[in-house]
C-alpha positions as CSV (number, residue, x, y, z in Angstrom):
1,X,-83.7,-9.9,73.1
2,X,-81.1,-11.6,74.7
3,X,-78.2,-10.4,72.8
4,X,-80.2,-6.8,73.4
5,X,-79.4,-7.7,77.3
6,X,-75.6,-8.4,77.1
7,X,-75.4,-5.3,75.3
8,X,-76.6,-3.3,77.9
9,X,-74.7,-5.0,80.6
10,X,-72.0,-4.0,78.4
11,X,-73.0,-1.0,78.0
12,X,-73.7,0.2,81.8
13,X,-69.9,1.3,82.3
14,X,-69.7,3.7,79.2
15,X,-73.6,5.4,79.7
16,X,-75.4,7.2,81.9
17,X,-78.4,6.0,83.5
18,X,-80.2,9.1,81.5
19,X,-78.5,8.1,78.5
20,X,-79.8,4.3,78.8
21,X,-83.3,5.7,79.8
22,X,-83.4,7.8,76.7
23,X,-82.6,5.0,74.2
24,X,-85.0,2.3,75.9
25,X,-87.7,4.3,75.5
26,X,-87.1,6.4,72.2
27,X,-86.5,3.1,70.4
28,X,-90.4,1.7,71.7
29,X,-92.0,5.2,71.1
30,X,-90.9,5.4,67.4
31,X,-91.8,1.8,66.4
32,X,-94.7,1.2,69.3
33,X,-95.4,-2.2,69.5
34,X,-93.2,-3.5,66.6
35,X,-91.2,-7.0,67.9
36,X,-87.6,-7.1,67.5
37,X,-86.7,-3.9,67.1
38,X,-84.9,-3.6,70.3
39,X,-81.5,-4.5,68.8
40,X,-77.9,-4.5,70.0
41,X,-76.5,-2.2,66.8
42,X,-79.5,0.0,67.3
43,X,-78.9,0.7,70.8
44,X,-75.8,1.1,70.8
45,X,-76.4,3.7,67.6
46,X,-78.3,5.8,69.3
47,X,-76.3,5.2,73.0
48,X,-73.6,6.9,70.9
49,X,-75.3,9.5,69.6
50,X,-77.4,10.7,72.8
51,X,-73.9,11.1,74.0
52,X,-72.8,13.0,71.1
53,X,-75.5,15.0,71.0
54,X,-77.3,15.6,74.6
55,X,-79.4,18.6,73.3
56,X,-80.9,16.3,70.6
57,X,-84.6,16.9,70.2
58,X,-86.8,14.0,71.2
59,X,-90.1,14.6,69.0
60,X,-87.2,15.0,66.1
61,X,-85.6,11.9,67.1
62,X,-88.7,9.8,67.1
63,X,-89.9,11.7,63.7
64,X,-86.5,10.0,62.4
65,X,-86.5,7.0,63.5
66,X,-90.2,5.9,62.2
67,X,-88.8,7.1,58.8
68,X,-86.1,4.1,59.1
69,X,-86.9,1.2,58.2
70,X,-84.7,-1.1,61.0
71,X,-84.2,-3.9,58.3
72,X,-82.7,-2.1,56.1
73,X,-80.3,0.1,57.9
74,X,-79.0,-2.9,59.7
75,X,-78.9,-5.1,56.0
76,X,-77.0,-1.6,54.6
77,X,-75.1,-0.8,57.7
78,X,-73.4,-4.6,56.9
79,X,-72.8,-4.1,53.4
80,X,-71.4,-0.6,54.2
81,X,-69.1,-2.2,57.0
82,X,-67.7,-4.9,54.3
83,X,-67.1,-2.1,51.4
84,X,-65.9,0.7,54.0
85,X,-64.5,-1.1,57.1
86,X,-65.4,0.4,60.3
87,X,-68.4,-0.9,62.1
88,X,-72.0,-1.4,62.2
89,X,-72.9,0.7,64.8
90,X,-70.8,3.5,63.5
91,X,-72.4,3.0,59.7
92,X,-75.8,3.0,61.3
93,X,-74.8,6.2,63.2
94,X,-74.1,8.1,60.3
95,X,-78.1,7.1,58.9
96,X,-79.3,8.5,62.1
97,X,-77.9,11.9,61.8
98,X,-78.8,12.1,58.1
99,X,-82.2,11.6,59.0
100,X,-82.3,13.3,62.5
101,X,-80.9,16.3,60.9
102,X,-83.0,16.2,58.0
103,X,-85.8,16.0,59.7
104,X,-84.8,19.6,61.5
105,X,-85.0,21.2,58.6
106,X,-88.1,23.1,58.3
107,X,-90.2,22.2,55.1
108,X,-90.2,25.0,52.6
């Protein structure tokens, strides 16, 4: 939690309040009472695409992010950063869309 903090001190500069609103309270909504999922790459994930995408549907979102499974996408966002460079937050971005926009599409 405390590296969740700096983070968002960090963070204050480059967000908007809205922004940081959103992401505090999506993250909690999708994983309800789960500990420790309030982390720095996560935020900063979704920070990033919030901004991206400000017409993003919340009820999607959420739908999304309870189909990730935290662990993993932070265990495969490392091993993509070692194979691929880049970073973390950016590897764990491109998992976010995949599954907000998958979860968009209409079932057939």
């Amino acid at each position: 939690m405390t590296c969740a903090i700096g983070t968002l001190l960090k963070m204050i500069a480059e967000y908007s309040e809205k922004q940081m609103t959103w992401v505090l309270t999506i993250i909690p909504e999708a994983n309800g009472d789960e500990k420790g999922v309030l982390r720095p790459n996560l935020i900063r994930s979704l920070a990033k695409f919030i901004k991206e995408h400000p017409d993003v549907d919340r009820a999607t979102m959420v739908y999304a992010l309870e189909e990730i499974d935290m662990d993993d996408l932070e265990k495969d966002a490392r091993s993509h950063r070692k194979i691929q460079g880049g970073t973390i937050t950016d590897a764990m971005l491109t998992v976010i869309e995949w599954k907000y926009n998958a979860a968009k599409k209409p079932l057939m």
